[in-house]
C-alpha positions in Angstrom: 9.4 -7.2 -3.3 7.4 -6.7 -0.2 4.5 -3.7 0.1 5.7 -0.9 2.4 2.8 1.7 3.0 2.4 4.5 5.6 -0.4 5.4 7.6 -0.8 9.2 7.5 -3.5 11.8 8.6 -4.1 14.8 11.3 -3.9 13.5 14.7 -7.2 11.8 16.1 -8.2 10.1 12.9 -7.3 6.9 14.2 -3.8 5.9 12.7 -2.8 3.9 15.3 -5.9 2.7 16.0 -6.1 0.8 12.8 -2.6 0.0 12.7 -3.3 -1.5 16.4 -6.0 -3.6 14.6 -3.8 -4.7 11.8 -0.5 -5.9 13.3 -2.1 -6.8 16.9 1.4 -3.9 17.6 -0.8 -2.7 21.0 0.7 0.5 19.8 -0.5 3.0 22.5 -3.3 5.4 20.9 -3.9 8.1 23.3 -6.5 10.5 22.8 -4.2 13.6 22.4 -2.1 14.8 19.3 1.4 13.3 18.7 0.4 10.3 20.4 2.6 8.6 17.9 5.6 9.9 18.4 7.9 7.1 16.9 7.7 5.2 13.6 5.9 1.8 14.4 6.0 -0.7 11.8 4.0 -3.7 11.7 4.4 -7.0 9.3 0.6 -8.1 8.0 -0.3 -11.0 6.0 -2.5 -10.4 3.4 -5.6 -12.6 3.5 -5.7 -14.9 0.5 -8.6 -18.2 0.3 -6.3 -19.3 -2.9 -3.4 -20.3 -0.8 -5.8 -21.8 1.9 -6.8 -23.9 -0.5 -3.6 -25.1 -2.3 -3.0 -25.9 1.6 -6.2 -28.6 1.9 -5.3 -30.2 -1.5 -1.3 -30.5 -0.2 -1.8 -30.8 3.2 1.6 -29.1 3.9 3.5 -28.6 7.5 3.5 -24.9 7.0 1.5 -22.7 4.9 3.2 -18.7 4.6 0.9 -16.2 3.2 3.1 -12.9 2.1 3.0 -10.0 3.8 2.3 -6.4 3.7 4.6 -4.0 5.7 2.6 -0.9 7.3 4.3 2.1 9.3 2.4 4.3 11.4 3.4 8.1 11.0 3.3 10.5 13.2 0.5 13.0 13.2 0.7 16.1 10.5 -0.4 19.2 11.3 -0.5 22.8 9.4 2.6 24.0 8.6 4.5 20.7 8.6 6.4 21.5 5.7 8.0 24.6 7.6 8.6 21.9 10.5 5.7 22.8 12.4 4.7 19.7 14.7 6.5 16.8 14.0 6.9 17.7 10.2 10.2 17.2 9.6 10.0 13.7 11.1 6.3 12.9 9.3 7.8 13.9 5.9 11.1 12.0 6.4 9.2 8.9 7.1 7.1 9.5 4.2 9.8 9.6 1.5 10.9 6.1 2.7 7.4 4.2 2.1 6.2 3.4 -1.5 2.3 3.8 -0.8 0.5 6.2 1.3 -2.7 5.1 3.1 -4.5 8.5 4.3 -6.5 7.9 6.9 -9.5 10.6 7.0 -11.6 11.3 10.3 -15.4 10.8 9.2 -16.5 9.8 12.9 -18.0 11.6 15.0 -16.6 11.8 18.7 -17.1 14.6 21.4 -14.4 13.1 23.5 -11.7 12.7 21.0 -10.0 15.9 20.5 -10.2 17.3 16.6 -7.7 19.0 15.1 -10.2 22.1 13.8 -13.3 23.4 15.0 -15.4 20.4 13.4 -15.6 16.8 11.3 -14.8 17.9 8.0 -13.5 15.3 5.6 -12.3 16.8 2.5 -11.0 20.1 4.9 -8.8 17.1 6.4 -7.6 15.9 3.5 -6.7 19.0 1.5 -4.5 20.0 4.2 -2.5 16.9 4.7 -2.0 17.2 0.7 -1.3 21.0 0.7 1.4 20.1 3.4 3.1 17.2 1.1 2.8 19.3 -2.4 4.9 23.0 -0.5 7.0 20.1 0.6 7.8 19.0 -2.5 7.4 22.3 -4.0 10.3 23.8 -2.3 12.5 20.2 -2.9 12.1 21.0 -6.4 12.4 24.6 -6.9 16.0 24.4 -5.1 16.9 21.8 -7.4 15.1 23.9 -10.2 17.4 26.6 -9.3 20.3 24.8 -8.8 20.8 23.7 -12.1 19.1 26.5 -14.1 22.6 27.9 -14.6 23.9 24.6 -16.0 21.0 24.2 -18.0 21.4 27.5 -20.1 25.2 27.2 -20.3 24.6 24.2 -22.6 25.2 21.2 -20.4 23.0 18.5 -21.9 22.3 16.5 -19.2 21.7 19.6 -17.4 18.9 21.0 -19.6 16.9 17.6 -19.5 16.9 17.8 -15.9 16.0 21.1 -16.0 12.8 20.6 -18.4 11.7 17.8 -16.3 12.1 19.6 -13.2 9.9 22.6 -14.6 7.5 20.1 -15.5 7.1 18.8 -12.1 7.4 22.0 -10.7 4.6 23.6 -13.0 2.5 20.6 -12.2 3.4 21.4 -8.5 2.5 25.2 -8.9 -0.9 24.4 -10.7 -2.2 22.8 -7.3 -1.9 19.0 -9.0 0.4 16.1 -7.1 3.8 15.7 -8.9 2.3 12.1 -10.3 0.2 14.0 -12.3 3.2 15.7 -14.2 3.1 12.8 -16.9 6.8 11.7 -16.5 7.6 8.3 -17.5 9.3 5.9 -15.2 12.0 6.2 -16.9 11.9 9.6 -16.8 11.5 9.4 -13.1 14.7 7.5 -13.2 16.9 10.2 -14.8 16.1 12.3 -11.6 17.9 10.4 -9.3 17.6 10.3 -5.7 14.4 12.9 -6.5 11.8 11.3 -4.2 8.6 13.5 -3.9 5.7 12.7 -1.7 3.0 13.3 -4.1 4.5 11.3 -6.6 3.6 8.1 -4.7 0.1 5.9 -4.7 -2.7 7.3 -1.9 -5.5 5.2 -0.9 -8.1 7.3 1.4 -9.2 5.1 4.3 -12.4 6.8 5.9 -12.4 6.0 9.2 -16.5 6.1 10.0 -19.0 5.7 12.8 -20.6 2.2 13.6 -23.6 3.9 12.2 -21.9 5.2 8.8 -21.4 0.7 7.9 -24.6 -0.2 7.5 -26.1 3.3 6.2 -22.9 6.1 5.2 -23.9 9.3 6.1 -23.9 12.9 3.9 -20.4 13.2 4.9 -19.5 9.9 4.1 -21.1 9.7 0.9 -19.6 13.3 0.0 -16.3 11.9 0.8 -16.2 9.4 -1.6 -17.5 11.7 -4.4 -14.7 13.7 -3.6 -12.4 10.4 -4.0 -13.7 9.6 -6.9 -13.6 12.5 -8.3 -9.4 12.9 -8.1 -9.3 9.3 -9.4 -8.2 8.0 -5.8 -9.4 4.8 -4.5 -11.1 5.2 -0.9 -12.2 2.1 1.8 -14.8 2.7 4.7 -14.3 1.5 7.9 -15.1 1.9 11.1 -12.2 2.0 13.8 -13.8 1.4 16.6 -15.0 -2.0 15.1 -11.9 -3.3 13.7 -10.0 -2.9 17.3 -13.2 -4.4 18.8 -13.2 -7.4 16.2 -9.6 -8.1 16.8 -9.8 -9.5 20.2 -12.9 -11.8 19.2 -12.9 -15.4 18.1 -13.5 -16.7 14.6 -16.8 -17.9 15.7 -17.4 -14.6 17.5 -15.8 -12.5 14.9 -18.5 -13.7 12.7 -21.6 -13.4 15.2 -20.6 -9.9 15.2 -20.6 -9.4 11.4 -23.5 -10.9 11.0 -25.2 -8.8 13.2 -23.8 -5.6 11.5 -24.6 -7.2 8.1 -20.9 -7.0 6.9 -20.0 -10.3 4.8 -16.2 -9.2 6.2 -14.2 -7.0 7.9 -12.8 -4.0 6.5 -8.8 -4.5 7.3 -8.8 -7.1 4.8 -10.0 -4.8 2.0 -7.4 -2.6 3.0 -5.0 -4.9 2.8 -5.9 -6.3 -0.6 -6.5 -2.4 -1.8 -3.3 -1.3 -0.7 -1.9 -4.1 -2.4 -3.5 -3.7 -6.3 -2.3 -0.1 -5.1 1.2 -1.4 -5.8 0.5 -3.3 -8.6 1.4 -6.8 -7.1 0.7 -10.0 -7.8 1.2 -13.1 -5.7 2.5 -16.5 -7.0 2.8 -19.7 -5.1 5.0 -22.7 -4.5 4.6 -25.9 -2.7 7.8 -27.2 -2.0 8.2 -30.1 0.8 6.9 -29.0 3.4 5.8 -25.9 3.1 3.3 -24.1 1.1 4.2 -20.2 0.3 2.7 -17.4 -1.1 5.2 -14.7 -2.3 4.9 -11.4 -3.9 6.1 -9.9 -7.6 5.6 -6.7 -9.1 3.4 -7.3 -12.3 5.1 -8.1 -15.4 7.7 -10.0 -13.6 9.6 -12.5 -15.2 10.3 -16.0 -14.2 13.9 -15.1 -13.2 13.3 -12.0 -11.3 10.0 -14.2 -9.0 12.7 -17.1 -8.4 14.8 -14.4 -6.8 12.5 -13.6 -4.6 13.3 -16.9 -2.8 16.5 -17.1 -2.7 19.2 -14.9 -4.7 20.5 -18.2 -6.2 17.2 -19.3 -7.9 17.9 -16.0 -10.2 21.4 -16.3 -10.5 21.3 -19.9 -11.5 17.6 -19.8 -13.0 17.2 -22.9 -15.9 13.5 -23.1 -15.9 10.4 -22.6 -14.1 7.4 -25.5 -14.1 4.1 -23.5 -14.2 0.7 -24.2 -13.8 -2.8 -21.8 -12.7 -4.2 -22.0 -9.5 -7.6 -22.1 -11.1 -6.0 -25.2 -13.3 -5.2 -26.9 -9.2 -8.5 -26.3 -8.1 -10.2 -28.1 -11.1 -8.2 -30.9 -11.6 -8.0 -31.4 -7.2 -4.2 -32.6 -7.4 -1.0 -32.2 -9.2 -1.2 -35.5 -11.1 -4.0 -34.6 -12.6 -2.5 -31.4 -13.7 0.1 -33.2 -15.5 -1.8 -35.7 -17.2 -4.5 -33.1 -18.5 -1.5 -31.1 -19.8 -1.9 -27.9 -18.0 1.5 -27.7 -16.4 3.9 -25.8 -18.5 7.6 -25.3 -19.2 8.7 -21.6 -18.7 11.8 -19.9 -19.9 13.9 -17.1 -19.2 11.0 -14.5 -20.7 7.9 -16.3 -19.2 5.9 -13.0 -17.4 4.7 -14.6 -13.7 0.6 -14.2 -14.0 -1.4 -13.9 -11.0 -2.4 -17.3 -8.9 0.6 -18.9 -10.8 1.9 -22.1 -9.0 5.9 -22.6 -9.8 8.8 -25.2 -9.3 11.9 -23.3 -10.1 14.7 -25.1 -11.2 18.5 -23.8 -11.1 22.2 -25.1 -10.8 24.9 -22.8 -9.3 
């Protein structure tokens, strides 16, 4: 399972900016809306020390971090759901990622045109999510409508449908996101090829002045109230920065942080955010020569994280030999491990924890 998320917003927050940043893509980000006028997708590894340092105690050829996947939308506008702008193409794009990352304009710039008259945050965001909840409304009141006749004929498929639907579409009508509606995954399930955009994980990203990093501003600070406030997890960073750290050294990259009195950059806590977004975890192996992070939905089992490998490790799964990362980093080599009896013997029904380091075994 790898983490698809797409970068949304108005135009001129600084999508592609960030993205630019990110996956090194040298998208181009021209000052002018529907600058992005394509879907760009960039791969991004997710920063992890843990898998640095199984690498120093193993001394592998390779080391692979896993990776995020991030796809930079085209700019919404007002009306998108009608297919103003781009709309039809921003909200196509939409239903195919599994996380949202909402980049919000907090920056102030004269020569970076705005969408409205002036820098206002939580204006910004209630339109993008206005746009995405009529779009969904008007999914689901055709689908509503669709089956209503079904529904009160006596069809019994057809009337659970039709209750969840009103659910979600009361939800919907009430001004609330159509994750909100309470359904159950497996609820969710019974609807099919339903996919709704506000049904999927946001994270705000706040896209700040250099000023805002060391001291946010009012708007800044009123932001993230606002965030909090619906529950939704929000980062701060500035832009500008990011792009600017990007081209830098290691030794430079951390002149520069020092002098801004940042202990790290903020694409990393994006990355790590929009991952626990998902509800991933990452598990390791260390197999000849190569040292591997990978990534598992929580609550994986032994089976299903072998698969992730190869499609054979599930199919022909016999065991799995476990053992902590924090166990590794204690004991300083695998021997040790195994003579202080912290490597373990999973099964079939053994959950995958976070920071676990495996040796599947199989036979096909």
């Amino acid at each position: 399972m790898s983490l698809n998320c797409g970068i949304v917003g108005l135009p001129n927050v600084g999508k592609s900016t960030l993205f630019n940043a990110m996956t090194a893509a040298h998208v181009p980000a021209e000052n002018y809306p529907f600058c992005t006028k394509d879907q760009n997708t960039g791969m991004v590894a997710v920063p992890d020390d843990r898998l640095e340092n199984i690498a120093k105690i193993f001394k592998p050829e390779r080391v692979v971090p896993t990776q995020v996947e991030f796809v930079d939308i085209a700019g919404l506008v007002e009306g998108a759901h009608k297919g103003e702008g781009l709309g039809n193409q921003f909200l196509g794009h939409i239903r195919n990622v599994d996380a949202i990352a909402h980049v919000v304009r907090c920056f102030d710039a004269p020569n970076v045109v705005h969408s409205y008259e002036q820098v206002d945050p939580i204006h910004d965001i209630e339109i993008v999510e206005t746009e995405l909840a009529l779009a969904d409304l008007e999914m689901v009141v055709k689908r509503f409508d669709k089956i209503a006749h079904a529904a009160r004929t006596g069809c019994k498929d057809s009337k659970r449908e039709f209750l969840l639907l009103e659910k979600i579409k009361n939800t919907l009508e009430s001004g609330e996101p159509a994750i909100k509606a309470g359904l159950s995954e497996l609820e969710w399930g019974e609807l099919g090829d339903l996919v709704l955009l506000t049904n999927k994980p946001v994270i705000y990203i706040l896209n700040v002045n250099e000023t805002d990093v060391k001291q946010p501003s009012e708007t800044v600070i009123r932001t993230i109230d606002y965030a909090k406030g619906k529950g939704i997890p929000a980062i701060e960073l500035c832009g500008s920065i990011e792009a600017e750290l990007g081209d830098l050294s290691a030794e430079e990259r951390r002149e520069f942080l020092d002098d801004l009195g940042l202990s790290e950059l903020g694409l990393p806590r994006l990355i790590h955010a929009t991952y626990t977004l998902l509800n991933l975890i990452t598990f390791f192996t260390k197999d000849g020569p190569e040292a591997r992070a990978w990534t598992v939905a929580a609550g994986s089992k032994a089976p299903q994280a072998a698969g992730k490998i190869h499609t054979d490790f599930e199919r022909g799964f016999i065991r799995a030999d476990v053992y902590s990362y924090d166990d590794l980093i204690k004991s300083g080599d695998e021997h040790k491990i195994r003579e202080q009896g912290h490597l373990r013997t999973e099964g079939h029904d053994y959950v995958v924890n976070d920071g676990d380091v495996i040796h599947f075994k199989f036979n096909v």
